[in-house]
C-alpha positions as CSV (number, residue, x, y, z in Angstrom):
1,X,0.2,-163.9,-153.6
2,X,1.2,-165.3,-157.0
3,X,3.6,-168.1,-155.0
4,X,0.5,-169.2,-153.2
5,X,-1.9,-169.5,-156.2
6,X,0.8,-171.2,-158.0
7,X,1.2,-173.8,-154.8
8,X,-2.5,-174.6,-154.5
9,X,-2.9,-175.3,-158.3
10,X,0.4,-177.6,-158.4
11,X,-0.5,-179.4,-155.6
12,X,-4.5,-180.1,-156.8
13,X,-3.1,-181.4,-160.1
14,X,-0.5,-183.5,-158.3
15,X,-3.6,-184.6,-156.1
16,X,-5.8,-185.3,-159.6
17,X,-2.9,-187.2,-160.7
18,X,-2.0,-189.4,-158.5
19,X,-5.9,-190.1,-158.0
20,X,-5.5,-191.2,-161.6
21,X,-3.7,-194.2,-163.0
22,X,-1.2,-191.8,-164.2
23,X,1.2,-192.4,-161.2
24,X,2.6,-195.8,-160.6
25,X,1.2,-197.2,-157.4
26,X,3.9,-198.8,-156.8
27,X,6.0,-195.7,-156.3
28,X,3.1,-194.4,-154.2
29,X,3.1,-197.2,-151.4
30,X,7.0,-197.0,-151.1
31,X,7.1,-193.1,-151.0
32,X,3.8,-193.5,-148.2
33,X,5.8,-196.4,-146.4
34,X,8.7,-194.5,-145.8
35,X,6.7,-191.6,-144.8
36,X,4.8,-193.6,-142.3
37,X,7.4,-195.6,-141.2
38,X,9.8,-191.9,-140.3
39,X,6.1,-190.8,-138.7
40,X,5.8,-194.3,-136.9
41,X,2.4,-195.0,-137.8
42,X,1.1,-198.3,-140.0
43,X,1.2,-198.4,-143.6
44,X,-2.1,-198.4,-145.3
45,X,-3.7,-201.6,-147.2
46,X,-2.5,-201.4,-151.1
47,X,-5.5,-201.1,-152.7
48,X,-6.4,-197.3,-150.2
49,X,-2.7,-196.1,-151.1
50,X,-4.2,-193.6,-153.3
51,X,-6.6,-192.2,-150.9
52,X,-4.3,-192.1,-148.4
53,X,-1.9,-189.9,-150.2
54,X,-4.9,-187.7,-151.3
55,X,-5.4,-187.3,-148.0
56,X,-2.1,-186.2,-147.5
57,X,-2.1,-183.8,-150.1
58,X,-5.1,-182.0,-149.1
59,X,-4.0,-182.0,-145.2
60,X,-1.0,-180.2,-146.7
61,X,-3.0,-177.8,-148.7
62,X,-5.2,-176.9,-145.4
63,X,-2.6,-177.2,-143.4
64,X,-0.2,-174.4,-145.5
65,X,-3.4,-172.1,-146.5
66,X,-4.2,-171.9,-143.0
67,X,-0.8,-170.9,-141.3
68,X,-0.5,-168.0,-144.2
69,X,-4.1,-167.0,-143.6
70,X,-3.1,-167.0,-139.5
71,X,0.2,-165.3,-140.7
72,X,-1.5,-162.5,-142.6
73,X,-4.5,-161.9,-140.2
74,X,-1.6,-161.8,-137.1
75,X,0.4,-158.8,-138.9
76,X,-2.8,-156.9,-139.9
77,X,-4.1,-156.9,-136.4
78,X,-0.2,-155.6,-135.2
79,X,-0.3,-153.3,-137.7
């Protein structure tokens, strides 16, 4: 439970901070081109590279929340 708290809260500051100037974006568009580019899907213009990877982020959140919430419903239902 503590592991899942503790991955929520790292990944909304790493969300608040790379919505803030505090992250060169620079180092945001190459880390989102060569995640796109493995995916195979077009980059994003340089001025929503932020918002894109905020978007990310928060897919990754949802996306990680959701398959423990699945996981823990599954096993109480088997139980």
């Amino acid at each position: 439970m503590i592991g899942v708290i503790v991955f929520n809260v790292i990944m909304v500051l790493l969300g608040f901070a790379v919505a803030s100037p505090v992250v060169p974006a620079k180092l945001l568009s190459n880390t989102l081109g060569y995640l796109h580019t493995t995916i195979g899907i077009t980059t994003p213009a340089p001025d929503k590279v932020r918002l894109v990877v905020v978007i990310w982020i928060a897919s990754i959140i949802i996306i990680v929340d959701g398959m423990l919430l699945l996981l823990v419903f599954l096993t109480s239902i088997s139980g």
